[in-house]
N, C-alpha and C positions, 0 to 999 in steps of 0.2 A: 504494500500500500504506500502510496505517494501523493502527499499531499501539496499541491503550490499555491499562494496568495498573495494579493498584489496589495502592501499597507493603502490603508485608509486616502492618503492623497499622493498615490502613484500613479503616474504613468512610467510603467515598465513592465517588461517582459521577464517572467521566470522559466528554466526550462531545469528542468531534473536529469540527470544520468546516473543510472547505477552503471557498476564497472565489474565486467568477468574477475572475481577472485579464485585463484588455484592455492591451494592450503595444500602445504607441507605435513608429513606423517605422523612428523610432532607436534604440530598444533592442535591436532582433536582434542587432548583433554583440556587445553588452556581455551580453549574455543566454546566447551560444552560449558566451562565455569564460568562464563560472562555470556552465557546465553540469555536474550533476554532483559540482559542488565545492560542498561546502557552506559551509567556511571563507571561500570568497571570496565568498557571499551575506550573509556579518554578520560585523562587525567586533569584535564582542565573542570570537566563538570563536576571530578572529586574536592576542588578547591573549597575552601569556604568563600561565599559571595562578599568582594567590595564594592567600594564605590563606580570603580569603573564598568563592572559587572553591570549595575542595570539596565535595562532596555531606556529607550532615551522618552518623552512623551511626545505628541501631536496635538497641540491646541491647547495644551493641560491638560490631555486627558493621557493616562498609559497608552504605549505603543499596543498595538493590533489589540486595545481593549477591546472583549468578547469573541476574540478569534480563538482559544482556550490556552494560549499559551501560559504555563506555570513562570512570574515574573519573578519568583524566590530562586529558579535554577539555572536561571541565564547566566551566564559567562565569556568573559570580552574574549574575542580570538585576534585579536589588535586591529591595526590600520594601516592605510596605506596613503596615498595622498590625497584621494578619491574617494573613496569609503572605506566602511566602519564596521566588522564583523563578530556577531555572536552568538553562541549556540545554545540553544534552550529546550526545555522538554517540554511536549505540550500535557493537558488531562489524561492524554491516552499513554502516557511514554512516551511516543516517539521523538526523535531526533530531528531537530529543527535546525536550519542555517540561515542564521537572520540576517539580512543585511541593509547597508544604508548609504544614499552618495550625501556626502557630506556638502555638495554645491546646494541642491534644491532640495534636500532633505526626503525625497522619495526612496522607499522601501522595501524590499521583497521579502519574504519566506517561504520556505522549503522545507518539507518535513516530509522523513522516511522510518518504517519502524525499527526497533531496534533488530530485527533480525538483519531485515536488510542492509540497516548501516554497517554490522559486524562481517557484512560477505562482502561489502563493497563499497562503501564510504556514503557520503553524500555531495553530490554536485551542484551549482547554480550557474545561470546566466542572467546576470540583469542587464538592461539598459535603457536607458528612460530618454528625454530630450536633450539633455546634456551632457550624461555620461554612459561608459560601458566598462564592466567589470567581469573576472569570471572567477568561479572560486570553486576548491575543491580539496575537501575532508576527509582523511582515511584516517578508520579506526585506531589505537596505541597499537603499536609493535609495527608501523612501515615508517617508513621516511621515501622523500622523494629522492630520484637519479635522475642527475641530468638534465633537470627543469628545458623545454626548450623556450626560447627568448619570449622576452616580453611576459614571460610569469616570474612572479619571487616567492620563498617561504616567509612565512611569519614564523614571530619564537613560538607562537603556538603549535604550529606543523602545517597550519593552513594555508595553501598555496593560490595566489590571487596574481590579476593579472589581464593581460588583452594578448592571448595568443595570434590574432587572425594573421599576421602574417611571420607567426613561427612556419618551417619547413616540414618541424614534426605533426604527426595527428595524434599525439595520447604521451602521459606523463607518466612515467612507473614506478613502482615502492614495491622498495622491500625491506627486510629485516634485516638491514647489514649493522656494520658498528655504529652506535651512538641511535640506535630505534628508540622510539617513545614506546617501552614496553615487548612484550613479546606474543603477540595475539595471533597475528598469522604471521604467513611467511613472504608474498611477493600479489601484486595486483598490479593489472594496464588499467588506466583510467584512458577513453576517448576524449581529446579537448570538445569541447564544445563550444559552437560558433551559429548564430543565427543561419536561416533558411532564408528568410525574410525579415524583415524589421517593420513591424505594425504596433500600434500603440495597445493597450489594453487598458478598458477603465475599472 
């Protein structure tokens, strides 16, 4: 299940990708122990909440108030010079990728359940009238190789960016030295790049 929503006063487009994960022999039992649990797939949502942490508001009122996101689990996955990233869990558990262009304050969200974030991260595309972003979250235990241009990591692990005119078509993680954790073993993430570009209200 994949849920996408476009905040309150956005015009932009979201687009979701999950990505083929191949698990190694040894990851079944670390895999079966955070099934389910999305806290123990990323160690950022294990943090205790700061200031930075909360979702930001719209007009005074909480971000995506009544879209069911839990605003006590949000957690900053940093920034870039464009927008603003954070992951939060909605009523249901799932895994949300929230984001924000820091120019015109329009918003996207993304949300995958926890099974599927642990087989394959979670991915977005935004882009609104003035900016475009692409971002992309794989569970603790990869890190990325080789980023092709025009993406960068965050200290989170989250990788952001405007690939459209990288060479490569997909970014890949694995569990080499210095991984956030040991949960799988290696995943190809496909970039993701508009078809077309239409507004959505």
């Amino acid at each position: 299940m994949k849920k996408r929503v476009v905040g309150k006063q956005s015009l932009a487009i979201v687009a979701v990708a999950a990505f083929a994960l191949t698990l190694g022999a040894g990851s079944t039992a670390a895999m079966a122990s955070t099934s389910g649990n999305p806290v123990a797939m990323s160690a950022v949502l294990a943090t205790k909440q700061a200031p930075v942490d909360v979702l930001p508001t719209e007009d005074g009122e909480p971000f995506a108030d009544g879209l069911g996101l839990v605003g006590t689990s949000s957690r900053s996955l940093g920034s870039t010079d464009t927008f603003s990233y954070w992951v939060v869990l909605d009523s249901d558990a799932n895994v949300c990728l929230v984001g924000q262009f820091l120019g015109d304050g329009s918003s996207t969200i993304t949300c995958t359940t926890p099974e599927d974030f642990q087989k394959g991260g979670i991915a977005s595309l935004q882009y609104s009238e003035t900016g475009y972003a692409e971002a992309y979250l794989a569970p603790d235990g990869l890190q990325a190789r080789d980023l092709p241009s025009g993406l960068e990591e965050l200290e989170s692990g989250l990788i952001s960016g405007d690939s459209r005119t990288a060479s490569e078509d997909s970014v890949t993680f694995d569990a080499g030295d210095g991984a956030r954790g040991r949960i799988a073993e290696t995943t190809e993430m496909q970039l993701l790049h508009p078809v077309e570009f239409e507004d959505v209200e």
